[in-house]
C-alpha positions in Angstrom: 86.8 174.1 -44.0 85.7 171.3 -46.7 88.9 170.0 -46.9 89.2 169.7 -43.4 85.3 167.9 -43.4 86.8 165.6 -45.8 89.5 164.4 -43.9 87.2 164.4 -40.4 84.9 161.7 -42.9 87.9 159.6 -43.6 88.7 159.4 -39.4 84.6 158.5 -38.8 83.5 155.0 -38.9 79.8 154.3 -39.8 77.3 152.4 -37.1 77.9 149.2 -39.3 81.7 149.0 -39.1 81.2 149.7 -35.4 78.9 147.0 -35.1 81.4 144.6 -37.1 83.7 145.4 -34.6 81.6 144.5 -31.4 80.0 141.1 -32.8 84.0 139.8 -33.9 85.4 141.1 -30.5 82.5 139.2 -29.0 83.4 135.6 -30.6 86.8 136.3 -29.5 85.7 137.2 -25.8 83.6 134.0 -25.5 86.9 131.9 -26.3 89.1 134.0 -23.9 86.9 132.8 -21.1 86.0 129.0 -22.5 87.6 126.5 -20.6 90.4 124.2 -22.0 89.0 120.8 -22.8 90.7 117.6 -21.2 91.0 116.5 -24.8 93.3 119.1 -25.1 96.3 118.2 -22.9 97.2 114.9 -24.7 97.7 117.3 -27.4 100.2 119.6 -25.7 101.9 116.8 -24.5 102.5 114.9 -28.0 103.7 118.4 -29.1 106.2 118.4 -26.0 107.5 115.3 -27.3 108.2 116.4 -30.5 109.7 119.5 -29.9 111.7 117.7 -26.7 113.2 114.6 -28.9 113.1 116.2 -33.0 111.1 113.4 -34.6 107.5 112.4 -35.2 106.1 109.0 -33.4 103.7 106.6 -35.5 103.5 104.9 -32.0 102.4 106.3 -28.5 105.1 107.4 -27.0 103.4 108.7 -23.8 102.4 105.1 -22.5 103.6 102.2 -21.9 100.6 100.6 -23.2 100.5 101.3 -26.1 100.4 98.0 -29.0 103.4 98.2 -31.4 101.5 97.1 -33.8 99.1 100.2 -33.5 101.2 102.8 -35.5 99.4 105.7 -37.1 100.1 109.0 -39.1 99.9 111.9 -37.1 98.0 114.7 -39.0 97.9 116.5 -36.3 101.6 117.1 -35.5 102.3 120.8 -36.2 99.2 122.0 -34.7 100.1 120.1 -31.4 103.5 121.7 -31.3 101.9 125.1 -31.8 100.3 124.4 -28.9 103.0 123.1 -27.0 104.9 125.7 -27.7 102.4 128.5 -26.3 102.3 126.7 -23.3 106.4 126.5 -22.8 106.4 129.8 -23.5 103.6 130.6 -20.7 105.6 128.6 -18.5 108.8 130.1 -19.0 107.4 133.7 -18.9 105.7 132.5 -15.3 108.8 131.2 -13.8 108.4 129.8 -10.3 107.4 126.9 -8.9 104.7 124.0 -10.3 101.8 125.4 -9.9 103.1 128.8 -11.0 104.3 127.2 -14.5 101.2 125.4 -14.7 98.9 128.7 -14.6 101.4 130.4 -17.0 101.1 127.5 -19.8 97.5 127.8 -19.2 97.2 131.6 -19.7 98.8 131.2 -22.9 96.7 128.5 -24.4 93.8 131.0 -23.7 95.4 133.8 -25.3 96.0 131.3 -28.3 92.9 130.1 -28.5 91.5 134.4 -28.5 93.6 134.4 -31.5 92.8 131.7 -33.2 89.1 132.3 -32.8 89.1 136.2 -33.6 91.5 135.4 -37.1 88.4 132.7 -37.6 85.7 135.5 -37.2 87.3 138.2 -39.1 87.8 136.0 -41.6 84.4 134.9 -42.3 83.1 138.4 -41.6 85.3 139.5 -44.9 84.0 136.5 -46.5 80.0 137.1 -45.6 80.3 140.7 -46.9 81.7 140.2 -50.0 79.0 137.5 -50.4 75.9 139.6 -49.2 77.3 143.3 -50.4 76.7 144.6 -47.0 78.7 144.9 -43.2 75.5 144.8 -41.8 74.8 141.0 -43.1 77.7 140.2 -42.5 77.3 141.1 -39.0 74.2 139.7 -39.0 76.0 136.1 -40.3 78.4 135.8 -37.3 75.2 136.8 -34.4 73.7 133.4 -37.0 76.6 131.4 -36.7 77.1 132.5 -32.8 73.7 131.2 -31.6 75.3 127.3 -32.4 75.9 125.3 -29.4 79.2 125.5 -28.6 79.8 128.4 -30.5 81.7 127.8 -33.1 85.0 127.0 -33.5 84.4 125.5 -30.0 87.6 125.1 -27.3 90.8 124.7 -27.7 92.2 121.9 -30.0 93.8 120.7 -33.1 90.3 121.4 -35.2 90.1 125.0 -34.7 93.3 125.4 -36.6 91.3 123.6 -39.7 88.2 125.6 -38.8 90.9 129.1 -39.7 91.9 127.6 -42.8 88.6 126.5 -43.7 87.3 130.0 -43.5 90.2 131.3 -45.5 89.4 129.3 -48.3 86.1 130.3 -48.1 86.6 133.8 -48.5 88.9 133.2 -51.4 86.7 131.4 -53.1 83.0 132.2 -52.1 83.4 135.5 -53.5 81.6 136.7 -56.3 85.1 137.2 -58.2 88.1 135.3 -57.0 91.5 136.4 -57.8 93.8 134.3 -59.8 96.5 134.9 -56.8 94.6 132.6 -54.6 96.3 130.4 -57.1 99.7 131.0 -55.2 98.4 131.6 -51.6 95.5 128.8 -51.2 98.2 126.0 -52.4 100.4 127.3 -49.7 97.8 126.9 -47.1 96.6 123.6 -47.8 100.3 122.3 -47.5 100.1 124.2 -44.4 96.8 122.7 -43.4 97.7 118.6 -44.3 100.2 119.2 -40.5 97.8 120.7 -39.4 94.9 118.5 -39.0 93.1 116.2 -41.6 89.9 118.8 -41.8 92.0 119.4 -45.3 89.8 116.9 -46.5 86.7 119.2 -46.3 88.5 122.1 -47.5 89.6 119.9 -50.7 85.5 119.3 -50.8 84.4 123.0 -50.9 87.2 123.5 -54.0 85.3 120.4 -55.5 82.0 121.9 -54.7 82.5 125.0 -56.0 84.1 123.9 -59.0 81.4 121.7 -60.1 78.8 124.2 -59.0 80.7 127.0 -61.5 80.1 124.3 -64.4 76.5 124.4 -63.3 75.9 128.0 -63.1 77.7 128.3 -66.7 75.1 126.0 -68.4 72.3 127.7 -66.7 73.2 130.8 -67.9 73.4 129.5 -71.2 70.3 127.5 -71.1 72.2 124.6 -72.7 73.8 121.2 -70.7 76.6 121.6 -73.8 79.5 121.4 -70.7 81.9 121.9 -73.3 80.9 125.1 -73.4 81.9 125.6 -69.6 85.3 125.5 -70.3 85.1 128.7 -72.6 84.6 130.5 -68.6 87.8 131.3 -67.2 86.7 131.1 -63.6 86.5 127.2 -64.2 89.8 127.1 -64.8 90.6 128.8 -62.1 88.7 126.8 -60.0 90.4 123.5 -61.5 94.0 124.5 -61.2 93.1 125.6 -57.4 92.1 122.5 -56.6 95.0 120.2 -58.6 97.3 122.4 -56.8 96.3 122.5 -53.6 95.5 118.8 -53.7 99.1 118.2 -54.7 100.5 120.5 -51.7 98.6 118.3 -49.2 101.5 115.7 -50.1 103.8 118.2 -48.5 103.5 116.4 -45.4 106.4 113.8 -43.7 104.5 110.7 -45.1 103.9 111.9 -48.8 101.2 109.8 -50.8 101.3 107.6 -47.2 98.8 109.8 -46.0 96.4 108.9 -48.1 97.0 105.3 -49.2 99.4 103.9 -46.6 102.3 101.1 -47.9 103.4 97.6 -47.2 106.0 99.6 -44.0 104.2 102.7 -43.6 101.8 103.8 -40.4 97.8 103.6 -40.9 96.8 106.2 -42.8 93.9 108.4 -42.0 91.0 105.9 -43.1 92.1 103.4 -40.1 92.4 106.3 -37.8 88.5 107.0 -38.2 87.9 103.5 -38.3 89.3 102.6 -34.5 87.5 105.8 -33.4 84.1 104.4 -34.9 84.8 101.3 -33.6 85.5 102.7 -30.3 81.6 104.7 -30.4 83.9 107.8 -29.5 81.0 110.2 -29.6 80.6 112.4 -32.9 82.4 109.3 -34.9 78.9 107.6 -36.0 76.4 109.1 -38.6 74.2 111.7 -37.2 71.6 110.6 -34.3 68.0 111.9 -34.8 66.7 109.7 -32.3 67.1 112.1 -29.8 67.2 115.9 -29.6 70.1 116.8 -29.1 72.7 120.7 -29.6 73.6 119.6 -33.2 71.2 117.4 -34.7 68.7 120.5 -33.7 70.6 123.2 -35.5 71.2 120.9 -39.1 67.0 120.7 -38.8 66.7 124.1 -38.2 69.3 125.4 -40.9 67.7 123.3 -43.4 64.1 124.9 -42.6 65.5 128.5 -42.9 66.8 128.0 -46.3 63.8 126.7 -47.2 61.8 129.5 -46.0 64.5 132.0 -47.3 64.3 130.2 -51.0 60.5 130.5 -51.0 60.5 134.4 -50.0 63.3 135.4 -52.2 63.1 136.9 -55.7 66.0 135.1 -56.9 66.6 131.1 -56.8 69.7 129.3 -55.5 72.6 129.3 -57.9 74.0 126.2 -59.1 76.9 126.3 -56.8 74.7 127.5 -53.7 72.9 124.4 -54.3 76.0 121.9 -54.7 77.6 123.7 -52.0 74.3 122.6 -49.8 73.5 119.2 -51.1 77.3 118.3 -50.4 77.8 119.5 -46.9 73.9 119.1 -45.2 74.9 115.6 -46.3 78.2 114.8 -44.6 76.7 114.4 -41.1 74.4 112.0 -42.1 77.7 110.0 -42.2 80.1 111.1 -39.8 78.2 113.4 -37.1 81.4 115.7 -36.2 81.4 116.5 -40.4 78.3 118.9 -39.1 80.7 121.9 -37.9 81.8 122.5 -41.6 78.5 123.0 -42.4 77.4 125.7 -39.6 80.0 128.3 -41.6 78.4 127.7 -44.8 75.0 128.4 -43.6 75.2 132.6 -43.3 77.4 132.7 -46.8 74.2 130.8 -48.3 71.5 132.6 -46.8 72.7 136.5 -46.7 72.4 137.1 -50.2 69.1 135.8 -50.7 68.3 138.0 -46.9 69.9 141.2 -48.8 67.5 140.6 -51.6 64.5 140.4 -49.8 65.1 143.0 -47.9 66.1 145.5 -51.3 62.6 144.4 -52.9 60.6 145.2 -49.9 63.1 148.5 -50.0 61.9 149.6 -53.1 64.3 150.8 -56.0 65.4 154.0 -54.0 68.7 155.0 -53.3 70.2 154.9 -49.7 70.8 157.9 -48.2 74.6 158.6 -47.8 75.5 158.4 -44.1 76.9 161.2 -42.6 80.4 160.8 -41.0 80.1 160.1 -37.5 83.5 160.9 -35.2 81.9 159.7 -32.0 81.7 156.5 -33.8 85.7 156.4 -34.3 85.8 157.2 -30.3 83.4 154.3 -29.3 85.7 151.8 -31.8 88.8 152.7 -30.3 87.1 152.3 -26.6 85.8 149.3 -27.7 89.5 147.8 -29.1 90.6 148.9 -25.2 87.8 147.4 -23.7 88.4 143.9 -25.8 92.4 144.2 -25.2 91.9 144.2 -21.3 89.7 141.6 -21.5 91.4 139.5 -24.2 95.2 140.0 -22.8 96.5 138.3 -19.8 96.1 142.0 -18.0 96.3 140.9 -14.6 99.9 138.6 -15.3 101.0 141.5 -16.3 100.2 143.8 -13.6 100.7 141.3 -10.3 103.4 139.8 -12.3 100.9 136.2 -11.7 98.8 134.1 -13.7 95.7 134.1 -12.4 94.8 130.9 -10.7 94.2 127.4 -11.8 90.7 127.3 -9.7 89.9 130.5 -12.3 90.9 128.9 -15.3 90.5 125.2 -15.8 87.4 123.7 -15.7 86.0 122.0 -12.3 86.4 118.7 -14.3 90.1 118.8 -14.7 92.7 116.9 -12.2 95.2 119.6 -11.5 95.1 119.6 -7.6 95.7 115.3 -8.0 98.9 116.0 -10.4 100.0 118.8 -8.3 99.7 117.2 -5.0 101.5 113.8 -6.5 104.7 116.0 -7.6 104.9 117.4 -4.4 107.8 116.1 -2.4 106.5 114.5 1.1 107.5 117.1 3.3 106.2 120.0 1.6 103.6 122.3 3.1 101.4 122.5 -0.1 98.1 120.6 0.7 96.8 120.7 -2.8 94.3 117.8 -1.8 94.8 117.3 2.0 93.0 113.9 2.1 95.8 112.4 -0.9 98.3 113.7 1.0 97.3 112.2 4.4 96.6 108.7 2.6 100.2 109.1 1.3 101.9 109.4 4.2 99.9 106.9 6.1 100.4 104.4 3.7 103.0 104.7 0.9 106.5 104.2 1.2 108.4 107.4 1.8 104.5 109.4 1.6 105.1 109.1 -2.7 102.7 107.7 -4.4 103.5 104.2 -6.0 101.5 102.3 -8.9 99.2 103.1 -11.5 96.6 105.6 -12.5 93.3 104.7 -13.8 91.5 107.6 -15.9 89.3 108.0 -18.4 89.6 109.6 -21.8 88.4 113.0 -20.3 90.4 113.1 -17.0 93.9 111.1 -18.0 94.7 113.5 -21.1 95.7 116.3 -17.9 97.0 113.6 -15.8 99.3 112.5 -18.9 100.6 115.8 -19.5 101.0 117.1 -15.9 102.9 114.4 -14.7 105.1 113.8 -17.9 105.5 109.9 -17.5 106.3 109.7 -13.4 103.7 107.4 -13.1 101.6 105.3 -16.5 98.3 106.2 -16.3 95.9 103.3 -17.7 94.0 105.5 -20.2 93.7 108.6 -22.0 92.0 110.0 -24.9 94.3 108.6 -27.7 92.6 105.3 -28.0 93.8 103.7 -31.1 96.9 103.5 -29.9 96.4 100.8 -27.1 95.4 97.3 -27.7 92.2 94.9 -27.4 92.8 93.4 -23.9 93.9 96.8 -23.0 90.0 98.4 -24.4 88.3 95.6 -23.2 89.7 96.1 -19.2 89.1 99.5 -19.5 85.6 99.2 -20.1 84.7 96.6 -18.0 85.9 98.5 -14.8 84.0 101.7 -16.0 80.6 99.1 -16.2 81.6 98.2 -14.1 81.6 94.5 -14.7 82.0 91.4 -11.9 85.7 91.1 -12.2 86.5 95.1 -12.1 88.2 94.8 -8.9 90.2 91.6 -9.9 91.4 94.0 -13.3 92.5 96.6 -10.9 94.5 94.1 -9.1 96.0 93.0 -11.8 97.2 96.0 -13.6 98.5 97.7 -10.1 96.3 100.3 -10.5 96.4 102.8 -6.8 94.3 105.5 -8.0 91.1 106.1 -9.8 90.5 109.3 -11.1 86.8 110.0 -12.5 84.2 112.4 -13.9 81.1 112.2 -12.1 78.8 112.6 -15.0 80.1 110.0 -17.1 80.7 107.0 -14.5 77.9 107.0 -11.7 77.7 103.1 -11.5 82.0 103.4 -11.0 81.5 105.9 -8.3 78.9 103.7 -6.4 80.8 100.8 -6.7 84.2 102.6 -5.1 82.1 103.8 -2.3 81.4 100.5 -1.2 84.8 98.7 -1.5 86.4 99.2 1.6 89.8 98.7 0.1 89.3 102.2 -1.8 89.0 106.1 -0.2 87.6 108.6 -1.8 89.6 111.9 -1.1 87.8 114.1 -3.3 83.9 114.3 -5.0 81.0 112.1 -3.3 79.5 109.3 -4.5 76.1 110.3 -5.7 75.8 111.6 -8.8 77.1 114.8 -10.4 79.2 117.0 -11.9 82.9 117.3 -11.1 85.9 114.5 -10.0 85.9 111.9 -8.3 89.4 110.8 -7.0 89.6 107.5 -5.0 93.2 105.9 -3.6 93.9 102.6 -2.4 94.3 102.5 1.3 97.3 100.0 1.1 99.5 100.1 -1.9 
């Protein structure tokens, strides 16, 4: 009878791993039913090109308006044909026509991004517990770090790759005793990391952080500044030879040393890259802004309060590293505002342990109680793994044999039902937008469209993928790329300025496709030309597309 007690115990899970279980299904959850970002499809389609023709462009191969003197790195290039690649393979595995490929590739980029963000969770879960002692403050650091706006990672794109590595090395380092095999593994993934996306950069900070912030702690605990006497600890070697190594594997890449300090014949290196996006005001490319209240600025206020009040009411100070790891990473935004997502994920790993203590002194010295084993538990965990599964996995593909429909998945802001309807052949049945279509066969030779697209840098990155070259579209998210007179006509028709129809003119553009929210003034101004229909949105302000044609070509 004991023995079998003994084995029941080892089946039961306790209220706190059930818990665990719930809060990481939920961050995975929230992802499975996030949009995809626009951003996100100039992505998949630079990955298409890579896989599709074997090599890596420093140029813009996508448009035709691109400067050849604008050739850049491309840090990004194995995290885009990741994502390509989940896409093919939801299109293949969809099989049918367009808009049946279409939903597939989408399907997949969701399931991805449910991967990607449950691997993030579960990472940092592992890495708050063995910080705090406790599956209970760990839990309690994810509900923290899921009350940011947008939850962290976010959507879908290149950076939530970085954010999973980031979290890895967290855990292998922010733990009270890291292993000297993080030695092999962490070098690995920062070679991994440099194609991934250039967020190695912060990661190569938080080995820099911590390893100064060991020095610290070893002098305090000797009362002496002697820092000779830091090298007697053999966690500061660790520490050290992580970070030479894994500094040296972020040369792995195709451009070597390039990527940091770019030759007489090589591409711009990453410092021009940031420069043309500051230049450009892309929004999160200029220090922090606390002249207004906004999602972010908010949260750094708010984190730095709560470690304040959490330093005063705990019985132990900040360590040396705790404090390095602060000063270092509060600080970034001030500089670059998109730097401020590193720092959400550090927050919980500072604070727990400091929670844990308050909470054992208001405890008292008294043991817990041993919990008894629970078997219902194991049965609500497995319910709750078949519960996340149906609503994680692409259930319904698999049981109507169909994705489900683009109306269900992309956002309202995204021009499918233009790129569909423009691939459709002039006889076909399939009214995707039935005021395009009409204006095409009026008007247009043969009912195709002819000319140019003009988009912005939320609405062409779809329009760029979708239509893979047919027609150029004037502008998409990849902005360093193109050249000055190319910028400067770009924003004067999204003013828009005097000569905006005369630009239009000029560059053969037929078709205007807008978000609502971002160019009201645009809208107005299309409204009122009578050589311009609008075939889908309104005029007025709001959210959602606006889609304008010229009447004659």
């Amino acid at each position: 009878m004991q023995r079998s007690y003994r084995h029941f115990a080892r089946l039961s899970l306790s209220p706190a791993s059930l818990a665990a279980l719930f809060v990481v299904g939920l961050f995975a959850l929230h992802a499975s039913r996030a949009g995809l970002p626009g951003r996100l499809w100039s992505h998949v389609a630079y990955g298409r090109w890579i896989i599709d023709n074997r090599e890596i462009s420093e140029a813009a191969p996508l448009s035709i308006y691109s400067h050849p003197a604008n050739t850049y790195i491309d840090p990004c290039w194995l995290s885009r044909v990741v994502l390509a690649g989940a896409c093919r393979l939801g299109q293949s595995l969809a099989d049918g026509d367009e808009a049946r490929r279409v939903e597939g590739g989408v399907e997949m980029l969701r399931l991805l991004h449910a991967l990607l963000i449950l691997l993030f969770a579960l990472l940092l879960f592992v890495a708050y517990r063995r910080q705090s002692g406790s599956t209970w403050w760990a839990c309690a650091g994810l509900v923290l770090l899921g009350a940011v706006w947008p939850p962290l990672p976010g959507p879908l794109r290149p950076e939530v790759f970085g954010m999973v590595c980031f979290a890895a090395v967290l855990l292998a380092v922010g733990g009270p005793r890291p292993s000297w095999w993080t030695l092999l593994w962490v070098p690995l993934l920062f070679a991994l990391w440099a194609n991934l996306h250039p967020s190695f950069l912060p990661g190569l900070l938080l080995l820099f952080v911590f390893f100064l912030g060991r020095i610290i702690d070893v002098c305090l605990k000797a009362s002496s500044w002697n820092v000779l006497r830091a090298w007697e600890d053999a966690r500061v070697w660790l520490l050290l030879f992580l970070l030479l190594l894994s500094a040296l594997a972020t040369l792995l890449t195709p451009w070597g040393r390039n990527l940091y300090i770019p030759g007489e014949d090589s591409p711009n290196g990453l410092v021009e890259l940031v420069k043309q996006y500051v230049l450009a005001d892309m929004p999160g490319w200029r220090p922090l802004e606390f002249s207004r209240w906004e999602p972010h600025t908010c949260f750094l206020l708010g984190s730095l309060v709560l470690l304040t009040l959490t330093q005063a009411a705990s019985p132990r100070p900040f360590t040396g590293t705790q404090m390095v790891v602060l000063f270092a990473f509060a600080v970034l935004p001030l500089f670059l505002a998109r730097l401020v997502v590193w720092w959400f994920p550090l927050v919980p790993w500072l604070l727990l342990p400091h929670w844990a203590a308050v909470a054992e002194r208001w405890r008292g010295a008294e043991p817990r109680p041993a919990a008894d084993p629970r078997g219902w538990m194991t049965v609500a965990a497995l319910v709750l793994i078949a519960a996340f599964l149906w609503l994680l996995l692409p259930v319904g593909w698999l049981l109507t044999g169909r994705p489900r429909p683009l109306s269900a998945t992309l956002p309202a802001d995204t021009p499918w039902r233009v790129a569909l309807q423009l691939r459709e052949l002039p006889n076909s049945q399939r009214r995707w937008l039935p005021a395009l279509a009409d204006r095409l066969s009026q008007s247009y030779p043969d009912g195709r469209f002819k000319g140019v697209i003009f988009a912005t840098t939320t609405t062409g990155d779809f329009l760029v993928w979708a239509l893979r070259g047919d027609w150029p579209v004037f502008m998409f998210s990849e902005i360093q790329y193109f050249g000055m007179s190319t910028w400067q006509d770009y924003l004067a028709v999204r003013k828009p300025e005097s000569d905006w129809w005369e630009i239009l003119d000029r560059r053969e553009v037929n078709l205007i496709v807008l978000d609502r929210r971002a160019d009201a003034e645009l809208a107005a101004a299309l409204a009122k030309d009578a050589a311009w229909e609008i075939v889908e949105g309104e005029a007025s302000p709001g959210t959602g597309l606006l889609v304008a044609v010229r009447k004659v070509p």
